[in-house]
C-alpha atoms as one frame of an Amber mdcrd trajectory, in Angstrom:
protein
  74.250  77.357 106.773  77.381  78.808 104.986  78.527  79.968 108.385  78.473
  76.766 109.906  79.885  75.356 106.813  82.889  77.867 107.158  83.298  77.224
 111.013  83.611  73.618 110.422  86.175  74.297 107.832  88.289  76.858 110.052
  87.978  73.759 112.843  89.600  70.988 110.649  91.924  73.259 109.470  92.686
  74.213 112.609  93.044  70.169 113.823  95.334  70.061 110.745  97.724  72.260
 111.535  97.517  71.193 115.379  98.402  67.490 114.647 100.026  66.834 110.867
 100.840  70.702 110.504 103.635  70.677 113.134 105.969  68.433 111.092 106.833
  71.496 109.833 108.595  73.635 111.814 107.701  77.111 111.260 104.141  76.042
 112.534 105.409  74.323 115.075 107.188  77.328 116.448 104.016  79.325 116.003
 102.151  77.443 118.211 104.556  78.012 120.840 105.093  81.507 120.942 102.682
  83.014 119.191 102.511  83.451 115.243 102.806  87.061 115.532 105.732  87.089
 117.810 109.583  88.222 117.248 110.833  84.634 117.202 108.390  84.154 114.633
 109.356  86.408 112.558 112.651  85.876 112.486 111.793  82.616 111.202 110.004
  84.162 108.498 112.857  86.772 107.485 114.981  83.234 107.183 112.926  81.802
 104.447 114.373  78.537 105.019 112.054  75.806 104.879 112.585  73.218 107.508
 110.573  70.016 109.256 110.294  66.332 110.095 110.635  64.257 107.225 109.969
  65.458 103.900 106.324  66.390 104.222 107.056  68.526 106.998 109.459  70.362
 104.920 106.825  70.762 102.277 104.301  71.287 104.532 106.668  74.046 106.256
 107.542  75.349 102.608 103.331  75.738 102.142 103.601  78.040 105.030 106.248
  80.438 104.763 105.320  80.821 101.281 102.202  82.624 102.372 102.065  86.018
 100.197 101.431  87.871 103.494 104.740  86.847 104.744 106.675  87.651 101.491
 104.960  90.785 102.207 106.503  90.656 105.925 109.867  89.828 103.820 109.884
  92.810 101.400 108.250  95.289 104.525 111.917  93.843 105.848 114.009  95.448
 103.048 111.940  98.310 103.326 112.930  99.330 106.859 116.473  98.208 106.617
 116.783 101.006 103.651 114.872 103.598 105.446 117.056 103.048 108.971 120.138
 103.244 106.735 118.784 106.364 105.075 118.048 107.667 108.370 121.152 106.875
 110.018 123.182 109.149 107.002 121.705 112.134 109.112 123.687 111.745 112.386
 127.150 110.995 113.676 127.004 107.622 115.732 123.272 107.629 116.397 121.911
 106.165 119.142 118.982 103.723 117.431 116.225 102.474 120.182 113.671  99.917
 118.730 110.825  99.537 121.229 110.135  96.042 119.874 112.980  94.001 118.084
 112.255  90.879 118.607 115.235  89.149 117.598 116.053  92.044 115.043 117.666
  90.423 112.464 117.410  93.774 110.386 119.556  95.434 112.821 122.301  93.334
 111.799 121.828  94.301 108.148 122.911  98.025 109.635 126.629  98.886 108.951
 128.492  97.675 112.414 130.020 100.485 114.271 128.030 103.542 112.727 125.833
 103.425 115.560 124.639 102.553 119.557 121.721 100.245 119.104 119.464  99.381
 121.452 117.388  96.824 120.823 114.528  96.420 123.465 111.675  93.400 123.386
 109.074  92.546 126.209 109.972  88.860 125.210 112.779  87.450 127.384 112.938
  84.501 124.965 113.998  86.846 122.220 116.022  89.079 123.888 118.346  86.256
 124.622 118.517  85.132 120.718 119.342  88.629 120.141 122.093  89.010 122.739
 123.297  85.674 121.740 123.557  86.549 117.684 125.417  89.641 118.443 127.734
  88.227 120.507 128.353  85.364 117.783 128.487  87.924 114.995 130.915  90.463
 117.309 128.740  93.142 117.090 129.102  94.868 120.295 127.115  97.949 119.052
 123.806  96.142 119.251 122.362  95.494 122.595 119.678  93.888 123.172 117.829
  94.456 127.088 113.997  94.111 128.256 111.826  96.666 127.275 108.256  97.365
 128.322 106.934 100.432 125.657 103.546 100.666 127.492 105.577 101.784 130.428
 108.150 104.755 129.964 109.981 104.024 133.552 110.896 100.545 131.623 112.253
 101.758 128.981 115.441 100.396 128.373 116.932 103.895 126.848 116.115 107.239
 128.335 117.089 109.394 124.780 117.394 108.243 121.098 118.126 109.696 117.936
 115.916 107.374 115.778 113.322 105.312 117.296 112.277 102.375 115.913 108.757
  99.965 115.725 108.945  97.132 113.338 105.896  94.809 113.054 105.031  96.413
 116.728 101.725  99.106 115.360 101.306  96.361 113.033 100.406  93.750 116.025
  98.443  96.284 118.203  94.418  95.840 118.365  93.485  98.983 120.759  93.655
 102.532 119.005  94.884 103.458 122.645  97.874 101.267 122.724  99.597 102.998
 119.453  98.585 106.505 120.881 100.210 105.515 124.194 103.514 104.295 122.457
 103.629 107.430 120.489 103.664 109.302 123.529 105.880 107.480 125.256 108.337
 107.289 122.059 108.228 110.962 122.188 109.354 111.903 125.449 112.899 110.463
 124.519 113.773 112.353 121.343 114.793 115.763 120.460 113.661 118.097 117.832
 115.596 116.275 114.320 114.772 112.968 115.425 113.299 110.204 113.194 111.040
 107.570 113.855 111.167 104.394 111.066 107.731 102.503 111.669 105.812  99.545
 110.085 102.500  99.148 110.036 100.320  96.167 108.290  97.220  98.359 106.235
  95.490  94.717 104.774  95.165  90.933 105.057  92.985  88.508 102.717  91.518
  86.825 105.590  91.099  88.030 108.982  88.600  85.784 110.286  90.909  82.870
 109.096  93.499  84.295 111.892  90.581  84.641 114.046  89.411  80.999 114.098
  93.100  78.831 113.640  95.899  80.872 114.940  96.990  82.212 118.034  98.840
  85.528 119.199 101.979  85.343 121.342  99.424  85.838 124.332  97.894  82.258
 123.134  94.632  84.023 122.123  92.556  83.921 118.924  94.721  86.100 116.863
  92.855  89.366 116.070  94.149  91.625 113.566  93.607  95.080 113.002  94.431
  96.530 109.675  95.245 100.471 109.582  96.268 102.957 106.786  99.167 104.541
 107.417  97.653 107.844 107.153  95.557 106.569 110.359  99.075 106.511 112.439
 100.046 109.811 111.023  97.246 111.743 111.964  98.002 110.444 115.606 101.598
 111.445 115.169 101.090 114.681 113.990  99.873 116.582 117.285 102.727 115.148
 119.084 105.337 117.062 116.800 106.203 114.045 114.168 106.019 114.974 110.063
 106.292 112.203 107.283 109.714 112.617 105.646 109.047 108.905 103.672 106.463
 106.144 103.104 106.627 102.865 100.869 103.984 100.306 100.515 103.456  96.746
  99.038 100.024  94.345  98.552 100.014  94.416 102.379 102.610  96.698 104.668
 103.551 100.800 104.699 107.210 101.468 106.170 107.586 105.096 106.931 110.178
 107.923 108.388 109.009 110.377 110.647 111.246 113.673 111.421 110.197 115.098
 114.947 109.419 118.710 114.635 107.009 119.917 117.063 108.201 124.144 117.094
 105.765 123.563 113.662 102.672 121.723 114.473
């Protein structure tokens, strides 16, 4: 009985957000490209609450509020002080992030100290990308499609410091972070870094289960991992944790290939 009481519940909340709900408009991007995609996100990095009429505002306010996404919002200010940390070990770097987005963090990075390339499987937010950093005159981020399942469309053959932001977070299959590991790895050289993300907890998984949807427009299935979990993986491949931060709900680390010592 209580699980038919909590489907029910999940189903009108669900009809909420589906009708009412998109008056605000963080939702009502959500629904359109998935509430785990890069557009998304960027929308969530804004924290500006915005809608139709005033109770979509509030109602948008409700949302972006969510602890899980001021968790998304500090994981942000995590990474941008790890890539700057990282970048303090190389003359004009060449960054690669595998998964961007829209990459508003890169644009936190000091202009000109660096060759980024920012890749996304998303052709939607490659072209926000290419768009801001053309209207912010930063010619030293590029933004181009990237496929990091599939190394011959890669959109960088070499990089000094790879990136993943909310990308391991996002990934169900065990397989699929192993794969991008790999893959990552065949670009670098020994004294490379890697800056990753990865989401270790949520309050309520079966809540993203049963209302939202991924940027595939499926029930939105998340899998929580300790960092330690992505570590071990890294490991044989050559990579050794130089620095990890946590909050309530995301890790942000720096890996420093060596593989002459695994």
């Amino acid at each position: 009985m209580t699980d038919i009481l909590e489907r029910i519940g999940y189903a009108l909340f669900r009809l909420l957000l589906r009708t009412i709900g998109q008056l605000s408009e963080g939702i009502r991007l959500g629904w359109r490209t998935g509430f785990d995609s890069g557009v998304m996100l960027e929308y969530i990095y804004e924290n500006h609450p915005r809608g139709i009429t005033p109770l979509g505002v509030w109602f948008d306010r409700l949302f972006i509020s969510h602890p899980v996404w001021d968790g998304v919002r500090s994981r942000r200010q995590m990474l941008i002080q790890q890539l700057t940390e990282a970048m303090g070990h190389y003359h004009q770097p060449l960054i690669f992030d595998l998964a961007a987005g829209v990459g508003s963090y890169l644009f936190a990075l000091p202009p000109n100290r660096a060759t980024i390339i920012a890749g996304d499987y998303e052709p939607e937010a490659v072209q926000q990308g290419q768009a801001k950093a053309s209207q912010l005159n930063r010619p030293d981020i590029q933004f181009r499609r990237n496929n990091a399942f599939e190394p011959k469309e890669f959109a960088s053959e070499r990089a000094d410091i790879l990136v993943a932001s909310g990308f391991f977070d996002i990934l169900t299959q065990e397989e699929q972070i192993q794969l991008v590991l790999k893959n990552g790895s065949a670009v670098v050289e020994p004294g490379s870094r890697w800056i990753f993300t990865i989401q270790e907890s949520h309050p309520n998984l079966k809540m993203l289960q049963q209302v939202f949807v991924d940027l595939h427009q499926k029930p939105w299935e998340l899998v929580p991992r300790p960092a330690e979990t992505l570590l071990a993986w890294a490991k044989p491949l050559g990579w050794k944790l130089e620095k990890l931060e946590r909050n309530a709900f995301f890790a942000v680390g720096t890996l420093l290939f060596q593989p002459d010592s695994v």
